[in-house]
C-alpha positions in Angstrom: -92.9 -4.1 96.0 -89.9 -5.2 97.7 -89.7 -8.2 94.9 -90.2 -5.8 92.2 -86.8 -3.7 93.5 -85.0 -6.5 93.9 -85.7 -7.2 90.2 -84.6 -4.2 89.9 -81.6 -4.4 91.1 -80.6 -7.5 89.7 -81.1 -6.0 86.4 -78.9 -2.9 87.2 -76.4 -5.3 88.6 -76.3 -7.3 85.2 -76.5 -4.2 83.7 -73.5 -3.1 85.3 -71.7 -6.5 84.9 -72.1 -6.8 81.1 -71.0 -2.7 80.9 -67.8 -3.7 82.8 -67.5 -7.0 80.4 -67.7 -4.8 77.5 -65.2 -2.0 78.8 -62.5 -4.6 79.6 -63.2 -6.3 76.2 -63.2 -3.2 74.9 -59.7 -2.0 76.8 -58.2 -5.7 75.8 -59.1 -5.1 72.3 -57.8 -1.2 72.4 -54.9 -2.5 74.0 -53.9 -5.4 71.9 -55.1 -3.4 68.7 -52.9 -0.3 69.9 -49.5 -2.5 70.1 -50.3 -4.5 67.0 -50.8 -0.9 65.3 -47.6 0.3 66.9 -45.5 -2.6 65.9 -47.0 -2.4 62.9 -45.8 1.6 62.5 -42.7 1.0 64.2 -42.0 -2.0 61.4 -42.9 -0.1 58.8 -40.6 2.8 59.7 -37.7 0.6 60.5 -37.7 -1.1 56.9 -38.2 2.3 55.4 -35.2 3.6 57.1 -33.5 0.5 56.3 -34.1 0.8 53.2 -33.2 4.3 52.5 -30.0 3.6 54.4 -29.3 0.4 51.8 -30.3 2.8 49.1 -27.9 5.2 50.3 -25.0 2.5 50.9 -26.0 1.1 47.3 -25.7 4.4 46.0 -21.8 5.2 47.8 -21.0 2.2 46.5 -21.6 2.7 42.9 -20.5 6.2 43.5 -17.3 5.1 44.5 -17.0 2.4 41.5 -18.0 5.1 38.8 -14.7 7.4 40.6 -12.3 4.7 40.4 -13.5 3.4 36.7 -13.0 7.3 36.2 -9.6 7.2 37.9 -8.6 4.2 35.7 -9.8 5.5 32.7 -8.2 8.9 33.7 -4.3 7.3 34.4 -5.1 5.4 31.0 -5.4 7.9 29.4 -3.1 9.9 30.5 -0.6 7.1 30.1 -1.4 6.6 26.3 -1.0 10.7 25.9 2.6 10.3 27.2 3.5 7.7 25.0 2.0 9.5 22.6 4.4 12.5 23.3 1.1 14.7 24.8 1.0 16.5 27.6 -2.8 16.2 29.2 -3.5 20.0 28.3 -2.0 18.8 24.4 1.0 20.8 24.7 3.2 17.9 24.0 4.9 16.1 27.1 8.1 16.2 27.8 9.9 12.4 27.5 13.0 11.6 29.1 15.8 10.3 26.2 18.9 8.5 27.2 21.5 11.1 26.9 24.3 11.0 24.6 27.5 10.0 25.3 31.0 11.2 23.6 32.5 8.6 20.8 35.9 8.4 19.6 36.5 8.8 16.1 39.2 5.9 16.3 39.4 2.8 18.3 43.1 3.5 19.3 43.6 7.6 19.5 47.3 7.3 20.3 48.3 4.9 17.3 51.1 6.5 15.4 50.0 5.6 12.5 47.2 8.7 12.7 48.2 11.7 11.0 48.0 14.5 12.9 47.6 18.2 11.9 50.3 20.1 10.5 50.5 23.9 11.7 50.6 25.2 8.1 47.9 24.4 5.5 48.9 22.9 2.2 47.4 24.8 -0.9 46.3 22.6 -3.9 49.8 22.4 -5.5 50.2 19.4 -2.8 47.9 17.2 -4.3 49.8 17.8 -8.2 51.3 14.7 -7.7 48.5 12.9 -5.8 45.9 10.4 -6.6 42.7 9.4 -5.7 41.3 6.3 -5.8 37.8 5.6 -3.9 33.6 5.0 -4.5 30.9 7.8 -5.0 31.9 9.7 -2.0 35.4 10.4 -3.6 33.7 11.0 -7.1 31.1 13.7 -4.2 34.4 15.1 -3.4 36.2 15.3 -6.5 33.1 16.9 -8.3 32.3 19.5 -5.1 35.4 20.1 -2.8 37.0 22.5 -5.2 40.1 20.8 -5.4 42.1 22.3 -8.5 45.0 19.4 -8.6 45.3 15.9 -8.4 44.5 12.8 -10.6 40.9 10.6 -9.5 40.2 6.7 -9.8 37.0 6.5 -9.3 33.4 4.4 -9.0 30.5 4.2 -8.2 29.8 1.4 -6.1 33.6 0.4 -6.2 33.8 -2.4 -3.1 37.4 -3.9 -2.2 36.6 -6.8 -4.8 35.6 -4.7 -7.4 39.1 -2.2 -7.1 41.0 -5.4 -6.5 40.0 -7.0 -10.3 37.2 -5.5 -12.2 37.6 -2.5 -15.2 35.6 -0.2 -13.6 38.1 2.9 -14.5 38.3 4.7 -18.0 41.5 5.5 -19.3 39.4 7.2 -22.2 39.0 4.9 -24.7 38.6 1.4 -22.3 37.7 0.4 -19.0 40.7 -1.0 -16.7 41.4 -2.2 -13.7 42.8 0.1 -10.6 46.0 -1.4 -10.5 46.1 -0.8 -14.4 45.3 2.4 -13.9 47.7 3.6 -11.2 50.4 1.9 -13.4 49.9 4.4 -16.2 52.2 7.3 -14.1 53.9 8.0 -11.1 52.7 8.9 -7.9 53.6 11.0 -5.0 50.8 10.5 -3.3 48.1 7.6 -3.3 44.7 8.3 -1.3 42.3 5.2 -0.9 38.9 5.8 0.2 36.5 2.9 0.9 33.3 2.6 2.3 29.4 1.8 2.7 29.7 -0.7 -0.3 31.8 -2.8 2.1 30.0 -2.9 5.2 28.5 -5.9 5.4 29.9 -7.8 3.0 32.7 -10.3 4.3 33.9 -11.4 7.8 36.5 -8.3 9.4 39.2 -10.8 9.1 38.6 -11.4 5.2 38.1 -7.5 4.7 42.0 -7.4 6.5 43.3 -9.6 4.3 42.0 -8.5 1.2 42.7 -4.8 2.1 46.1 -5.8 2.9 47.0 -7.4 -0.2 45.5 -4.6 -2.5 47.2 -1.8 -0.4 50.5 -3.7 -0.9 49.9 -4.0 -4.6 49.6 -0.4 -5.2 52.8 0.2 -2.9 54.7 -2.6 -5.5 53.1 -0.5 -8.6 54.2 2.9 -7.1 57.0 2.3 -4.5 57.8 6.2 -3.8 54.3 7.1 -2.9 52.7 8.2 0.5 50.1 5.9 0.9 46.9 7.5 2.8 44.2 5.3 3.8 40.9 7.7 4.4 38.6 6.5 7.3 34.6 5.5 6.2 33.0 8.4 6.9 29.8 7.7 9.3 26.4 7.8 8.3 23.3 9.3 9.2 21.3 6.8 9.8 17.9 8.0 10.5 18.2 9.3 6.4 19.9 5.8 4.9 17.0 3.5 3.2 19.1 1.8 1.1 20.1 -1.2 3.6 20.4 -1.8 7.5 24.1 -2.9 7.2 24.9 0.9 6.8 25.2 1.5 10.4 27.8 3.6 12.7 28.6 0.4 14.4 29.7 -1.2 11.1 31.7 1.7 10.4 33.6 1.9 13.5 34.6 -1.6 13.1 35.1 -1.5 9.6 37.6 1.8 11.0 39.3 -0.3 13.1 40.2 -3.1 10.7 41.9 0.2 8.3 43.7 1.5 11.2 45.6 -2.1 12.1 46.2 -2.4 8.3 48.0 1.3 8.7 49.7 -0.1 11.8 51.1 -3.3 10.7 52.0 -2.1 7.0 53.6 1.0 7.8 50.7 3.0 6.1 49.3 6.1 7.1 45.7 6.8 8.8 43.3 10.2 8.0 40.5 10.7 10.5 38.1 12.5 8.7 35.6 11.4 11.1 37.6 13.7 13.5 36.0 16.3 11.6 32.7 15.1 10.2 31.6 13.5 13.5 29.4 14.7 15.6 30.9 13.6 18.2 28.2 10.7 19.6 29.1 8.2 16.8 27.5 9.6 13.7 27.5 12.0 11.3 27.0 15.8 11.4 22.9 16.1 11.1 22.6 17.5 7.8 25.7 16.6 6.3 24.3 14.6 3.8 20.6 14.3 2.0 20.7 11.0 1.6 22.4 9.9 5.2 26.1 8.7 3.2 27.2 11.2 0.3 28.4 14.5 1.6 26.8 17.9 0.8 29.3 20.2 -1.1 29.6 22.2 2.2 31.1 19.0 3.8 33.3 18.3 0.6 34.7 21.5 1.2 35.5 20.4 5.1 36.9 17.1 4.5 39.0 19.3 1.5 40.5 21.6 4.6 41.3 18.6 7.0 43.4 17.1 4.0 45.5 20.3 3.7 45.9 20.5 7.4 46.8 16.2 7.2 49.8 15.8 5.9 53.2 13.6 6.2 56.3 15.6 6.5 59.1 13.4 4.4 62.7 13.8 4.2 62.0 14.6 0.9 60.5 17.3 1.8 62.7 18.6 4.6 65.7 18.0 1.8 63.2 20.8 -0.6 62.8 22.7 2.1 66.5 23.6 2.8 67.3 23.8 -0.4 64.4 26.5 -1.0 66.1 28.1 2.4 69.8 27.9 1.1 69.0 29.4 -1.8 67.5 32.0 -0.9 70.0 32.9 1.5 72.3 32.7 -1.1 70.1 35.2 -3.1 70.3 37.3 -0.5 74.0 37.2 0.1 74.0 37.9 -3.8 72.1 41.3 -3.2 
């Protein structure tokens, strides 16, 4: 009996034993189990949010590229509108332009040799006795100005070597020569007018020379005569396609080389840029169609400026008191 309950016991104690084992396995395994799970959870999460973050940062990023390609693209865009002239809402922008600056008419605006204007106007009887020798803007002016008097030499095309030897000018039944032709009568007046046919074509110096020696000729053919030498009119140059040596700049220093010819020969110098300039170096915009020949409106202008240009000659004084004494002695009559 007393065997059989320490059997019994025995048993409950291994019982008891193995239940213990097997709840401290079972804790261990929990345990270890529980963390692994945990770290495993805790892992998981972590890379998630990682992940997400990188996503996010990835997604800033491009974000951030796409704005600034767009900024690029934007201030390219805008760029090539304004040098297009476009404003961004198409209105047209508004581009700065160097401004304009004031340009003599003359290279030396105190020479002596520049007629100046006269404070009565000359009707066309003046020009009775006058001639005019020059290329297709004097033929412009002849044909347009509504000048009444006056006798013209001119050509089309006519250069300072064409009026110094070719027969470029009809008496009516031949072709002549200038110098032929301003030998044929006599001459009060002499007005020469060159221009876009000899821009261009020599050195200044030989243009001096030659100029020289052609205005001297016509002075030995027609001693008692005023000479006038007319200033090249300026183009407008954004209308001229019919070279690029028809420029402003050529004609100012083609203007200059006149004006020393006037001051060293004892010849006498007519702006008519005073009055056909716009005042920047160029002609009056719409002056001409073509950017060189004058419009009959402007024939008509450079028509005034002659009346107003004038020399006063002893001759003339001499007329003019004879006119005076007698008609004081008309008077002294009545």
């Amino acid at each position: 009996m007393a065997q059989e309950r320490r059997r019994r016991r025995r048993r409950r104690s291994e019982f008891a034993f193995v239940l213990k084992l097997i709840i401290t396995v079972a804790l261990v395994i929990f345990i270890f189990e529980g963390r692994l799970i945990y770290t495993m959870i805790t892992f998981d999460s972590s890379e998630n949010h990682a992940s997400v973050e990188t996503e996010e940062e990835t997604e800033t990023e491009e974000t951030q590229s796409e704005t600034a390609a767009c900024v690029v693209t934007d201030s390219m865009y805008l760029a090539g509108l304004a040098d297009a002239g476009i404003s961004s809402d198409g209105t047209g922008a508004e581009t700065e332009t160097e401004p304009l600056t004031e340009h003599d008419t003359v290279s030396n605006p105190d020479s002596a040799a520049i007629v100046r204007e006269q404070a009565e106007a000359v009707d066309d009887s003046y020009f009775s006795d006058a001639v005019f020798i020059g290329d297709s803007r004097m033929e412009g002016f002849r044909n347009t100005s509504g000048i009444k008097e006056g006798t013209f030499f001119t050509s089309v095309g006519m250069s300072l070597s064409s009026m110094t030897s070719k027969e470029i000018i009809s008496d009516g039944e031949d072709m002549i020569t200038v110098a032929a032709a301003l030998s044929g009568s006599t001459y009060g007046k002499i007005y020469v007018m060159l221009g876009a046919n000899d821009l261009g074509e020599y050195s200044w110096s030989e243009f001096k020379s030659g100029f020289i020696s052609v205005m001297n000729r016509f002075q030995e053919i027609q001693p008692d005569a005023i000479l006038y030498v007319c200033s090249c009119v300026y183009a407008e140059e954004d209308k001229v396609d019919t070279g690029d040596y028809i420029n402003n700049d050529n004609v100012d220093s083609l203007n200059s080389v006149l004006l020393e010819v006037c001051e060293e020969e004892g010849y006498y110098y007519l702006d008519l840029n005073e009055v056909l300039s716009d005042g920047y170096g160029s002609l009056i915009e719409d002056a001409s169609t073509d950017g060189v020949h004058l419009s009959a409106e402007y024939c008509k202008v450079m028509l005034d400026y002659l009346k107003t240009h004038y020399v006063v000659t002893g001759t003339d004084d001499e007329a003019a008191d004879t006119e005076t004494e007698s008609e004081t002695a008309e008077a002294d009559e009545e």
